[in-house]
C-alpha positions in Angstrom: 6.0 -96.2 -110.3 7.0 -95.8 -106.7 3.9 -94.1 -106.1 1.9 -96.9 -106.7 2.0 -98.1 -102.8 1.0 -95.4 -100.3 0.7 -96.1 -96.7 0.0 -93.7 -93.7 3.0 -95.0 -92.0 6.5 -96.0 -92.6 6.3 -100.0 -93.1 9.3 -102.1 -91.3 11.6 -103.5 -94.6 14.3 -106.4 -94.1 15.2 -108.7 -97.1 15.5 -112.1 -96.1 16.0 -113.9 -99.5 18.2 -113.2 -102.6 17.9 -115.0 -105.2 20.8 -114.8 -107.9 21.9 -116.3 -110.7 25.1 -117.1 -113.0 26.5 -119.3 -115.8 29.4 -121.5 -115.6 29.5 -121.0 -119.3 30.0 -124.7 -120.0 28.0 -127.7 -119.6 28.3 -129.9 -115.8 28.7 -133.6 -115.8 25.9 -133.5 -112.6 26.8 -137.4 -111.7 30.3 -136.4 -111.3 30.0 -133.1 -109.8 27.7 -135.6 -107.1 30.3 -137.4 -106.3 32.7 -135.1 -105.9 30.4 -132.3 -103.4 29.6 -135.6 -101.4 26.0 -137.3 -100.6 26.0 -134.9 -97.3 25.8 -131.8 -99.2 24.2 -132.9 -103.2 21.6 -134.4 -104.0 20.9 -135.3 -108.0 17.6 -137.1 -109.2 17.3 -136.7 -112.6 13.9 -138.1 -112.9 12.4 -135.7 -110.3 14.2 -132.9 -110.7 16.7 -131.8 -113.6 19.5 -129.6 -111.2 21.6 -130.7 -108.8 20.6 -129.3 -105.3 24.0 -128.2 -103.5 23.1 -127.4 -99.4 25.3 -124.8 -98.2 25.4 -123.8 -94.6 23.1 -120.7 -95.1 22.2 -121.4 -99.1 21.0 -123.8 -101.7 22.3 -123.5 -105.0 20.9 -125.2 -108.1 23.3 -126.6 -110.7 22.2 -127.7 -114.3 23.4 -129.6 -116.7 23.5 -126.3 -119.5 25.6 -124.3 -116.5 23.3 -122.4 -115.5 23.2 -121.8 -111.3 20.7 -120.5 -109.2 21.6 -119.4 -105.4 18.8 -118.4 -102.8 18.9 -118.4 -99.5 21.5 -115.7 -98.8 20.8 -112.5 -97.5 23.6 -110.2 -99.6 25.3 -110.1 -103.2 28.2 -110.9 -101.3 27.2 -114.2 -99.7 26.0 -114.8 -103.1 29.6 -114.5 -104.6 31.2 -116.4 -102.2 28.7 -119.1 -102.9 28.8 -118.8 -106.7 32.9 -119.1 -105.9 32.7 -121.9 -103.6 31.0 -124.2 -105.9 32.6 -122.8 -109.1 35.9 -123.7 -107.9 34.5 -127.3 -106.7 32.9 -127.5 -110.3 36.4 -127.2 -112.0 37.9 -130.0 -110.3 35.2 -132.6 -112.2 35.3 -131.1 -115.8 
């Protein structure tokens, strides 16, 4: 399969974008979890958009109602952990 794509030269490669996901593993009252991350940082429209959009400093994470979370935005596993963690941990303190 890697042989697929053959170039005459080396190309340049840099990731820019993870995308990850998790699951809380319980359902997320959204309304509350809005309240409690702040207007700054959530945003949660139901009728245009089922997840909550959470706006880290360097990520977005997307929180649904099933507990299911979707980070992009970092550029390593590890930023995506401590993102996942972050919000987990903020996530607890509404359910």
């Amino acid at each position: 399969m890697r042989d697929i794509l053959k170039f005459d030269y080396k190309p340049a490669t840099e990731i820019n974008n993870i995308v990850a996901t998790t699951d809380f593993g319980s359902p997320i009252p959204l309304e509350l979890l809005t309240l409690e991350l702040g207007m700054n940082t959530a945003e949660y429209e139901p009728e245009q958009f089922p997840a909550l959009v959470y706006r880290g400093s360097d990520h977005i994470i997307l929180v649904f109602a099933s507990g299911k979370l979707l980070c992009t935005g970092v550029t390593d596993l590890d930023a995506a952990s401590e993102a996942f963690a972050n919000i987990t941990s903020q996530i607890h303190t509404v359910i």
